[in-house]
LOPADREN-233362 format. One record per residue: residue number from 1; residue in one letter; x, y, z of N, C-alpha, C in turn. Coordinates in Angstrom, 1 decimal. Each point is the difference from the previous one (the first is absolute). Layout:
// LOPADREN-233362
<drenkol n="NUM" res="A" n_c1="X" n_c2="Y" n_c3="Z" ca_c1="X" ca_c2="Y" ca_c3="Z" c_c1="X" c_c2="Y" c_c3="Z"/>
...
//
This chain:
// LOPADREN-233362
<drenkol n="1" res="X" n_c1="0.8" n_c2="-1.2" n_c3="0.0" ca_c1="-0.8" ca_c2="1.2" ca_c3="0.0" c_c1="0.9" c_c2="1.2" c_c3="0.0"/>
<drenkol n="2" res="X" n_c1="-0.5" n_c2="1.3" n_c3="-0.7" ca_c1="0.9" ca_c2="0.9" ca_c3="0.0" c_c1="-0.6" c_c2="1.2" c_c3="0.7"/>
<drenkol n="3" res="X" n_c1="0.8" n_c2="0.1" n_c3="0.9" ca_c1="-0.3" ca_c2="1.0" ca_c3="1.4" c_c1="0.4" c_c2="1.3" c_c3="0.0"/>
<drenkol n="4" res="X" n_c1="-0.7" n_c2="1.0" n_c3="0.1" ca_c1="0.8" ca_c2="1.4" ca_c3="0.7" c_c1="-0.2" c_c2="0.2" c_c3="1.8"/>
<drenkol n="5" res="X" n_c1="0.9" n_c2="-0.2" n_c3="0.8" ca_c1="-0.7" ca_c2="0.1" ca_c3="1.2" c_c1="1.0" c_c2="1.5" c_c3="0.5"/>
<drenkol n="6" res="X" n_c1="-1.0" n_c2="0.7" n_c3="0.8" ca_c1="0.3" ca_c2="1.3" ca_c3="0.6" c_c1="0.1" c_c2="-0.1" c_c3="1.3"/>
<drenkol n="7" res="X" n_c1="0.9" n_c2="0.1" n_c3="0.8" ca_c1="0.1" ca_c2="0.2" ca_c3="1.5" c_c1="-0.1" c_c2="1.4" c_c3="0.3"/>
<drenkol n="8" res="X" n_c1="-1.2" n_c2="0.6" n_c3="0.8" ca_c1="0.6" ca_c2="1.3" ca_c3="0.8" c_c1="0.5" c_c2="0.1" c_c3="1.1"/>
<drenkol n="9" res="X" n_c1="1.0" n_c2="0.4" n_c3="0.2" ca_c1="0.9" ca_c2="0.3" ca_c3="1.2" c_c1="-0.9" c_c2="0.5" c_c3="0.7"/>
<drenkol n="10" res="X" n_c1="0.1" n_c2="-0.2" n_c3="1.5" ca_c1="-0.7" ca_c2="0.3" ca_c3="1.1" c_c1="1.1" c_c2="1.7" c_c3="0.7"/>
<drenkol n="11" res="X" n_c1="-1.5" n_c2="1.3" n_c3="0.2" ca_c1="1.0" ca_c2="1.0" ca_c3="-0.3" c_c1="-1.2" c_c2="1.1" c_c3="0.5"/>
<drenkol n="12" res="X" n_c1="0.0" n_c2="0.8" n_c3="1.1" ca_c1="-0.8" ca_c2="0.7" ca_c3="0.8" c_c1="-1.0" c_c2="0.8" c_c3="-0.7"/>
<drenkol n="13" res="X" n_c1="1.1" n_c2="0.5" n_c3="-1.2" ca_c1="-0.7" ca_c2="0.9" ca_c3="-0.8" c_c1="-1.4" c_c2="-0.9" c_c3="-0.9"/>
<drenkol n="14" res="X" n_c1="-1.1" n_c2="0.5" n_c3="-0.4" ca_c1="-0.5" ca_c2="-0.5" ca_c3="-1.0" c_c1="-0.5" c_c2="-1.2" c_c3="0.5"/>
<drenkol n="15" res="X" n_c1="0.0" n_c2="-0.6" n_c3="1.3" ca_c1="-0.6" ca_c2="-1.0" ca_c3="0.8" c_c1="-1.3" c_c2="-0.2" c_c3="-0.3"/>
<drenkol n="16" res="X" n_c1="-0.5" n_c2="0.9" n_c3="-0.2" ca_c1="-1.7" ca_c2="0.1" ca_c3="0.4" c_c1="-0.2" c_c2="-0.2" c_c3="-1.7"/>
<drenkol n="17" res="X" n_c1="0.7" n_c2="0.2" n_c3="-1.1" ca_c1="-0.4" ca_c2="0.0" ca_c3="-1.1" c_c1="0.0" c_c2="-1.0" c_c3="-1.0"/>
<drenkol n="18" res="X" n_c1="-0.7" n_c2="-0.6" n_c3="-1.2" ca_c1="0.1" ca_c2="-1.3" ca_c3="-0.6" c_c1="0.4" c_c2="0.9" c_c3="-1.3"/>
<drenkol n="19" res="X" n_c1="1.2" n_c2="-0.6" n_c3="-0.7" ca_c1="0.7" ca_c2="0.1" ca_c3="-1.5" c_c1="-0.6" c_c2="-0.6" c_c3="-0.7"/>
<drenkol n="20" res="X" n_c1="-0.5" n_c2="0.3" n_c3="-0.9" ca_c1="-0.7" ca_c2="-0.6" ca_c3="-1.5" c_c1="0.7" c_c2="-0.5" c_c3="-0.5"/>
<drenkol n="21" res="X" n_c1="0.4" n_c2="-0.9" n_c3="-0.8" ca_c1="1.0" ca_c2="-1.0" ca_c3="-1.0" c_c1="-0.4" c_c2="0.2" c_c3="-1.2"/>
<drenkol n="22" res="X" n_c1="0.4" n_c2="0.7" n_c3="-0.8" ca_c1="-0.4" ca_c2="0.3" ca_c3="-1.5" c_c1="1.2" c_c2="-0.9" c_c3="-1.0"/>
<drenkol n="23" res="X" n_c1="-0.3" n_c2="-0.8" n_c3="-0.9" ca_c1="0.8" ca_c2="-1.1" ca_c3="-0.4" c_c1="-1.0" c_c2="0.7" c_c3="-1.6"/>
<drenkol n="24" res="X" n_c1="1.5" n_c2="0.2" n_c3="-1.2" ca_c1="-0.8" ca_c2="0.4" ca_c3="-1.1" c_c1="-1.3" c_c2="1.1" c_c3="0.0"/>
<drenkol n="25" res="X" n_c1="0.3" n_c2="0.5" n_c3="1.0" ca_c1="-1.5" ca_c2="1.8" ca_c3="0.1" c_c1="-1.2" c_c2="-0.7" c_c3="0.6"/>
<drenkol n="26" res="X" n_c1="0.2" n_c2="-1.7" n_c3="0.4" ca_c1="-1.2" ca_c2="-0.4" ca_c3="0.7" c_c1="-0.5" c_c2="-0.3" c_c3="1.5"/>
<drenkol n="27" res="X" n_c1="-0.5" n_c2="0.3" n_c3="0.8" ca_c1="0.5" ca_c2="-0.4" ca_c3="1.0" c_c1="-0.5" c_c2="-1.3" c_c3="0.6"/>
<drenkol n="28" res="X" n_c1="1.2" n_c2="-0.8" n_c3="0.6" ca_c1="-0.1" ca_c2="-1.3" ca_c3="0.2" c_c1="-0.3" c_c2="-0.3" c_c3="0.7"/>
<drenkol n="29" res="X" n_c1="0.8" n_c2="1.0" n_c3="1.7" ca_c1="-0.5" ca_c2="-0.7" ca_c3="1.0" c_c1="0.7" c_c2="1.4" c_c3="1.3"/>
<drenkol n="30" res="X" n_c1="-0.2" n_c2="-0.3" n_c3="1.3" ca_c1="0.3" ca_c2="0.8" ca_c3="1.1" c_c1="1.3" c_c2="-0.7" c_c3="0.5"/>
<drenkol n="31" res="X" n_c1="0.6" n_c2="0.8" n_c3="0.6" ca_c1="0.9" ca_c2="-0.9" ca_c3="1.0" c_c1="-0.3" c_c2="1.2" c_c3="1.5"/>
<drenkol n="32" res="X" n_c1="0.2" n_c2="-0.9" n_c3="1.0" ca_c1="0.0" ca_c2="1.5" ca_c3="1.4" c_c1="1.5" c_c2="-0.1" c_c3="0.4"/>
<drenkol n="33" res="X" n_c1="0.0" n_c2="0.9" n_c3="0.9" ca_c1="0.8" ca_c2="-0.1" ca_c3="1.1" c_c1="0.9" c_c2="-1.1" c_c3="0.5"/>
<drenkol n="34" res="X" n_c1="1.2" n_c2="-1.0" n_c3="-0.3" ca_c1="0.4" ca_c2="-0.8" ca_c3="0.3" c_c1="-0.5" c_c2="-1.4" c_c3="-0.3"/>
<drenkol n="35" res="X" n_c1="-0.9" n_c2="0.1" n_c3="-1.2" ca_c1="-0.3" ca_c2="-1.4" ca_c3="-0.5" c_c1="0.5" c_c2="0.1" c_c3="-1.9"/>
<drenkol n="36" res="X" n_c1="-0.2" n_c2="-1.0" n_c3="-0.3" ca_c1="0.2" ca_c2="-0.3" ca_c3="-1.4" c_c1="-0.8" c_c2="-0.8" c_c3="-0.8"/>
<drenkol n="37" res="X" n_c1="-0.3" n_c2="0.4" n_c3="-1.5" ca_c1="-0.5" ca_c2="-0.6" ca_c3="-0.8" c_c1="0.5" c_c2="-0.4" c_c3="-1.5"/>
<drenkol n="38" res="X" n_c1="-0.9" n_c2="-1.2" n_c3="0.0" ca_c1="0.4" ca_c2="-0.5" ca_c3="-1.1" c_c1="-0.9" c_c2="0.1" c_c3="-1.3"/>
<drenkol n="39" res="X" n_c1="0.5" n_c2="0.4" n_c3="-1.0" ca_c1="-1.1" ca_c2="0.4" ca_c3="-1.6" c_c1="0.9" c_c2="-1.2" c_c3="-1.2"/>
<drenkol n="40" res="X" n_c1="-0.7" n_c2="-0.6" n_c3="-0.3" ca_c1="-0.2" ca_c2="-1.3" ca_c3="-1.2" c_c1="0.4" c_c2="1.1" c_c3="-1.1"/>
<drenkol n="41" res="X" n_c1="1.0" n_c2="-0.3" n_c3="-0.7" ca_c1="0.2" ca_c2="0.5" ca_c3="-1.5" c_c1="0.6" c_c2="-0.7" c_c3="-1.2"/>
<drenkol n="42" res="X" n_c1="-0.6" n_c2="0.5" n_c3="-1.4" ca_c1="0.4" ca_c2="-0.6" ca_c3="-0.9" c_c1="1.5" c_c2="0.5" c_c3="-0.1"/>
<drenkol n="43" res="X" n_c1="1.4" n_c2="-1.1" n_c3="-0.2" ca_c1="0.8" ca_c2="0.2" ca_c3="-0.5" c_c1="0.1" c_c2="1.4" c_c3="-1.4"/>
<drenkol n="44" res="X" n_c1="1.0" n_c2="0.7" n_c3="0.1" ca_c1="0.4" ca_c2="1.4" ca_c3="-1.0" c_c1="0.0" c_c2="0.8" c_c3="1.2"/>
<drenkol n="45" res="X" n_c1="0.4" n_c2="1.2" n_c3="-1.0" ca_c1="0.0" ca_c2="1.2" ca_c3="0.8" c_c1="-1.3" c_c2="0.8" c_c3="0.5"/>
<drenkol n="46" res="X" n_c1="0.1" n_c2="0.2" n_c3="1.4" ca_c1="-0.8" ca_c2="1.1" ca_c3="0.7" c_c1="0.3" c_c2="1.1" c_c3="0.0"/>
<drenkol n="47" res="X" n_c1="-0.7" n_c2="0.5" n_c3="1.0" ca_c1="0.0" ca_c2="1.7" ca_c3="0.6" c_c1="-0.5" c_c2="0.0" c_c3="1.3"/>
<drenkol n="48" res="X" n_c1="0.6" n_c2="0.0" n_c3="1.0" ca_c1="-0.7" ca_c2="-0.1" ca_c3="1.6" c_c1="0.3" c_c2="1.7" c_c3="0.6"/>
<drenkol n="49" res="X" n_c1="-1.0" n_c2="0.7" n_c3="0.6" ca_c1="0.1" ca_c2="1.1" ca_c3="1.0" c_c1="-0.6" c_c2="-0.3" c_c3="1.1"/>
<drenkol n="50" res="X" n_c1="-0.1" n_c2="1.0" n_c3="1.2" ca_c1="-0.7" ca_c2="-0.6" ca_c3="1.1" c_c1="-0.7" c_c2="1.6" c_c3="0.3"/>
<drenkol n="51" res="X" n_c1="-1.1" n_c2="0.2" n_c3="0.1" ca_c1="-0.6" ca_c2="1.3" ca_c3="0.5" c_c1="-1.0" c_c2="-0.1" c_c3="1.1"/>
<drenkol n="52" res="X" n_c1="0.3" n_c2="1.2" n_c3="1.1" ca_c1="-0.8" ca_c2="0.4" ca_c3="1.3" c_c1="-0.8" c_c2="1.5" c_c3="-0.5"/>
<drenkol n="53" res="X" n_c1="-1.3" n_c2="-0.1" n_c3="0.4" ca_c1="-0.4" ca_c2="1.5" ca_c3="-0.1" c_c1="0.7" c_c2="0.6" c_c3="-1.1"/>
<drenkol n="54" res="X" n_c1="0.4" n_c2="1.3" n_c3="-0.2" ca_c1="0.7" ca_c2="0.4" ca_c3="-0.9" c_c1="1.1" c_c2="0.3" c_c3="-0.7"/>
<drenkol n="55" res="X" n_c1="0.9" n_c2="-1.6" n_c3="0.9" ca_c1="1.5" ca_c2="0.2" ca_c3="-0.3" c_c1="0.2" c_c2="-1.6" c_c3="-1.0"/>
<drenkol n="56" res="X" n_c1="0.9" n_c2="-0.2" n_c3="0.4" ca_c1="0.6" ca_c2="-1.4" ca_c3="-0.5" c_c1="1.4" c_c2="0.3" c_c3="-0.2"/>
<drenkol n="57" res="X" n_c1="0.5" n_c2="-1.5" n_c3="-0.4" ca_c1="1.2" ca_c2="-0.3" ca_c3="-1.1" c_c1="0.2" c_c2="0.6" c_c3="-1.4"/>
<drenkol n="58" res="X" n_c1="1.6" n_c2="-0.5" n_c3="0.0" ca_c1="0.0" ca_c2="0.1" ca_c3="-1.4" c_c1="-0.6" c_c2="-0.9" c_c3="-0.9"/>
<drenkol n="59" res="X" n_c1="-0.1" n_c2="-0.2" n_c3="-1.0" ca_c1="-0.4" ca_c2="-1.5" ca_c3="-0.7" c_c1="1.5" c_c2="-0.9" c_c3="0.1"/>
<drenkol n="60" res="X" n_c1="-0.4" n_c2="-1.0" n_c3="-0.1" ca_c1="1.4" ca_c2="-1.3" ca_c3="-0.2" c_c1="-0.2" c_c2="-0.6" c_c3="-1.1"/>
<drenkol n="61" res="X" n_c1="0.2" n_c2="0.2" n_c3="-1.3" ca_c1="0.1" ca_c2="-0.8" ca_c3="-0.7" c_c1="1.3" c_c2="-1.5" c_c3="0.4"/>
<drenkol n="62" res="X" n_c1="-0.8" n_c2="-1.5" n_c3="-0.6" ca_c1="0.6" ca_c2="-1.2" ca_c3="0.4" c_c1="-0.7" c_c2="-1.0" c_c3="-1.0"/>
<drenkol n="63" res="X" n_c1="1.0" n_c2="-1.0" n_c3="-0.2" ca_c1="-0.3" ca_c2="-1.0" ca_c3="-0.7" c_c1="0.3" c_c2="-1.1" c_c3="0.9"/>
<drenkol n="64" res="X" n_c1="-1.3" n_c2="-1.1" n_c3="-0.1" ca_c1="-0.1" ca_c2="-1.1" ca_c3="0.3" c_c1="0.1" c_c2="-1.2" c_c3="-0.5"/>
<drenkol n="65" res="X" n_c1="0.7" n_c2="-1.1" n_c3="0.5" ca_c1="-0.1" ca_c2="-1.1" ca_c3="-1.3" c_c1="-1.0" c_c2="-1.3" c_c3="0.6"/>
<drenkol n="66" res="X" n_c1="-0.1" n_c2="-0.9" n_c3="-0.6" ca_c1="-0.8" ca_c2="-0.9" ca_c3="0.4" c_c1="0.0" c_c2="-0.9" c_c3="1.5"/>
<drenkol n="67" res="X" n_c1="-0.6" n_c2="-0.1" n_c3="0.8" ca_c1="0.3" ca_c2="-0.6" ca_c3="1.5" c_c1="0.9" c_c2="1.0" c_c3="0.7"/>
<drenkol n="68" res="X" n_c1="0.2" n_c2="1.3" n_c3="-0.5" ca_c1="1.2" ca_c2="0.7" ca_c3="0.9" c_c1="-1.1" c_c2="0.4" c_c3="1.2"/>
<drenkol n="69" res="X" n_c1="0.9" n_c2="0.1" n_c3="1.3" ca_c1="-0.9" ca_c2="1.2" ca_c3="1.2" c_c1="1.1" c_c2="1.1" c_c3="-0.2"/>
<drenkol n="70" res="X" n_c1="-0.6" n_c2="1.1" n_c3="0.2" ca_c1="0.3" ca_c2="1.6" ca_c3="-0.3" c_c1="-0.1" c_c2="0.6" c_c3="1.2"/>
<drenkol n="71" res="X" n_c1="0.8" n_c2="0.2" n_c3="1.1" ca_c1="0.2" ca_c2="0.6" ca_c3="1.2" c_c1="-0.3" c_c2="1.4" c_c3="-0.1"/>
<drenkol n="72" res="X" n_c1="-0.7" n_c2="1.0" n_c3="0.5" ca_c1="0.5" ca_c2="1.2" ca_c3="0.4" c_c1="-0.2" c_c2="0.4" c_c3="1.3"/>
<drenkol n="73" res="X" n_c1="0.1" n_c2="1.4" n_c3="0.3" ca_c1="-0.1" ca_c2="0.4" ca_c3="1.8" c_c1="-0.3" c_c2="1.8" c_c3="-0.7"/>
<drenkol n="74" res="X" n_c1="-1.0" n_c2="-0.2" n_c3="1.2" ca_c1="-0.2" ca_c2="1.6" ca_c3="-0.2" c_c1="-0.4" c_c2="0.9" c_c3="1.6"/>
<drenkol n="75" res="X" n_c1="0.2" n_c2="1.1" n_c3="-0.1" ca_c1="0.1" ca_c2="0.4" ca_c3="1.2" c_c1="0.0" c_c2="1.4" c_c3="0.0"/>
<drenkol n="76" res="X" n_c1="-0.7" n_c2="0.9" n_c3="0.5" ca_c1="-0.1" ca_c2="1.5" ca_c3="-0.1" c_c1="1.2" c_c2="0.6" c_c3="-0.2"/>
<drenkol n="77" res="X" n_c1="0.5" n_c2="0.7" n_c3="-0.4" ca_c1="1.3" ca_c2="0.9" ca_c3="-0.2" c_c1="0.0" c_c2="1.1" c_c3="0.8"/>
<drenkol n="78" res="X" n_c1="-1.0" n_c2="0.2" n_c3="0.3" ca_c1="-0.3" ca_c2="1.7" ca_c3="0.5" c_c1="0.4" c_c2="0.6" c_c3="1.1"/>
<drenkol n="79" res="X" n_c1="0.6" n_c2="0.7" n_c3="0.3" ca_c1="0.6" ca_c2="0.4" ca_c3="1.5" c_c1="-0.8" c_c2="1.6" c_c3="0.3"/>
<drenkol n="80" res="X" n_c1="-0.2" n_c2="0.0" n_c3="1.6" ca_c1="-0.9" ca_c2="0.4" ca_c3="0.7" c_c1="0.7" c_c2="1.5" c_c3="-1.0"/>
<drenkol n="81" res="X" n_c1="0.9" n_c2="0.1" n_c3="0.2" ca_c1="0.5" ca_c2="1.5" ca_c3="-0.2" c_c1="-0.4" c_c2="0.1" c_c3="-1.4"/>
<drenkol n="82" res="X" n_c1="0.1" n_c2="-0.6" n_c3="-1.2" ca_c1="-0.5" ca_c2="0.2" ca_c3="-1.2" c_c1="-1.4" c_c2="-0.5" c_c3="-0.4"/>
<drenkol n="83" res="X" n_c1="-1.1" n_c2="-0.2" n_c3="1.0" ca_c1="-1.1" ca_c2="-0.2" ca_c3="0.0" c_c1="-0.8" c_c2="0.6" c_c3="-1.6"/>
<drenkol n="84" res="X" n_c1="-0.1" n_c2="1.4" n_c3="0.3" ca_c1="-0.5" ca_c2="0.9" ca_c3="-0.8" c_c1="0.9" c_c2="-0.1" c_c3="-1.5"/>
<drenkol n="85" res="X" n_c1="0.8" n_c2="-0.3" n_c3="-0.5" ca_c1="0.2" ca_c2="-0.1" ca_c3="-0.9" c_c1="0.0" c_c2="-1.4" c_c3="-0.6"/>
<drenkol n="86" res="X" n_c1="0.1" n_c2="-1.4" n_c3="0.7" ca_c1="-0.4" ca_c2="-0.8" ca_c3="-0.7" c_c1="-1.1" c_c2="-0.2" c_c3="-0.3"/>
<drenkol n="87" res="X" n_c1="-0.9" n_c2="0.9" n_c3="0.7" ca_c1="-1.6" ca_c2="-0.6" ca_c3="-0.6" c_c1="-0.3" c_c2="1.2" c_c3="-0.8"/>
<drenkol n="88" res="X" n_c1="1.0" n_c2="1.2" n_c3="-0.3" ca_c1="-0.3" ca_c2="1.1" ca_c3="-1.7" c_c1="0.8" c_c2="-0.8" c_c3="-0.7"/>
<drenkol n="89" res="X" n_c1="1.3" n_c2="0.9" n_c3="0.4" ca_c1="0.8" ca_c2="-0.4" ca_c3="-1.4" c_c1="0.5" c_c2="-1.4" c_c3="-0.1"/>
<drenkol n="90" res="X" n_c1="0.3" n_c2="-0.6" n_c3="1.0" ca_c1="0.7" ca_c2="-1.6" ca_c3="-0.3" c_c1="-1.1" c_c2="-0.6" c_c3="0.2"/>
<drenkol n="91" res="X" n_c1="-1.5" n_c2="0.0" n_c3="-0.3" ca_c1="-0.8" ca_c2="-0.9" ca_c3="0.2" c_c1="-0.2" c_c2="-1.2" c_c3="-0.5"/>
<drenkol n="92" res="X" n_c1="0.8" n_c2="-0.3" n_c3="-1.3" ca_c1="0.5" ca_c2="-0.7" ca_c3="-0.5" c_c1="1.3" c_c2="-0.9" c_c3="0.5"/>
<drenkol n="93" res="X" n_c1="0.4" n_c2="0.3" n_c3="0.9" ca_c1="1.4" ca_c2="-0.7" ca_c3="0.7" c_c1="-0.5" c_c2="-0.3" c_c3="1.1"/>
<drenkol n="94" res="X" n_c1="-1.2" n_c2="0.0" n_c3="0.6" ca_c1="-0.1" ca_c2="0.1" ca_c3="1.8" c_c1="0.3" c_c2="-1.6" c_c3="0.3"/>
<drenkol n="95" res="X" n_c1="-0.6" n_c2="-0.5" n_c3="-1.4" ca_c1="0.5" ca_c2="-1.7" ca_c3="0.9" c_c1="1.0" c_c2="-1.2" c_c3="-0.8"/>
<drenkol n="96" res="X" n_c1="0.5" n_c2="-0.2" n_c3="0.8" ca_c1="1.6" ca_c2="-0.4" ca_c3="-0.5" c_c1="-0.4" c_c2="-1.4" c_c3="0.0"/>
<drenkol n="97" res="X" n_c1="0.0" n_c2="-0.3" n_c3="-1.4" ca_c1="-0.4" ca_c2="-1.8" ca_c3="-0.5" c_c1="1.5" c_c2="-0.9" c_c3="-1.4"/>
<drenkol n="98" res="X" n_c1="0.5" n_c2="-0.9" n_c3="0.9" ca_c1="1.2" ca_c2="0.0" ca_c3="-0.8" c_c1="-0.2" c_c2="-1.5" c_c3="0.1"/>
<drenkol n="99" res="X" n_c1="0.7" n_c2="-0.7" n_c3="-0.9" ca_c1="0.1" ca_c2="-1.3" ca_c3="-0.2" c_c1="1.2" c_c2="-0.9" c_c3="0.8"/>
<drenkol n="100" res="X" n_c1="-0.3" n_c2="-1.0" n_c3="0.5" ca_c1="1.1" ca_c2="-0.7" ca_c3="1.0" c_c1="0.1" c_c2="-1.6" c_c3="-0.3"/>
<drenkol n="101" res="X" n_c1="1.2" n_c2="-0.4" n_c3="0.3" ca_c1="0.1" ca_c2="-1.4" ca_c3="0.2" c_c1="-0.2" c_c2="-0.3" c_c3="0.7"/>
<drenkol n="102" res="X" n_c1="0.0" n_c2="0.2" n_c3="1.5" ca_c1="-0.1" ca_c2="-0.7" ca_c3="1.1" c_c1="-0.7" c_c2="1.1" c_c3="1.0"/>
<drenkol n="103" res="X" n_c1="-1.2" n_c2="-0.5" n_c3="0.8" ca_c1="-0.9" ca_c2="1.1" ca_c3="1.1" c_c1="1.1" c_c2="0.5" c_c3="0.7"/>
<drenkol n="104" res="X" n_c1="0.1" n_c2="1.0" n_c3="0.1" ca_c1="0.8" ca_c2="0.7" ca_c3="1.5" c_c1="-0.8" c_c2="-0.4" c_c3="1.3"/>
<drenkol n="105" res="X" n_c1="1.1" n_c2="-0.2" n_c3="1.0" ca_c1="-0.7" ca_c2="0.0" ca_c3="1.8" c_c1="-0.7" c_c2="0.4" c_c3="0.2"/>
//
C-alpha cells in the first residue's frame, strides 16, 4: 500500500487547533496536536500543504512510488515574538512540514 503519513509534533502553540491536509488542492484528512495520520495514495507525484484558519505551509511537492511509506512531521514555526507577522506576511510559512526518514523523540 502506498502511504503518506504525517506526524504532528506535540507543541503548546496551536494546541487547541486541527490542520487540514490538503494532498493535490484536496483535502484529505485532519491531524491534531501530537497524533498522526495516515492518507492511501496513488503512486506519482503529489502536492501536500497543511492549513489552520488563515495560515498554513508551503506546498511540498513529492513523488511516491509503489508500496513506499512517505514520512513527514509538521509543527508550528511561529514564535510568540513574531506572532503578528506569520499570520500577515509569512502566513504561508507559519507551519513547518518537511519530509523525514526516521520520527524524531
Amino acid at each position: 500500500m502506498t502511504v503518506l503519513v504525517i506526524r504532528r509534533l506535540p507543541r503548546p502553540q496551536d494546541r487547541d487547533h486541527v490542520y487540514r491536509v490538503l494532498v493535490d488542492g484536496a483535502q484529505r484528512a485532519e491531524v491534531r496536536d501530537d497524533s498522526t495520520v495516515q492518507i492511501g495514495l496513488t503512486p506519482g507525484e503529489h502536492r501536500v500543504r497543511l492549513r489552520v484558519k488563515w495560515c498554513g505551509s508551503r506546498e511540498v511537492p513529492f513523488s511516491i512510488e509503489p508500496g513506499q511509506i512517505l514520512r513527514m512531521e509538521c509543527r508550528p514555526k511561529g514564535n510568540p515574538l513574531l506572532a503578528l507577522l506569520y499570520i500577515t506576511l509569512w502566513r504561508n510559512d507559519y507551519i513547518a512540514l518537511e519530509t523525514v526518514k526516521n520520527w524524531t523523540p
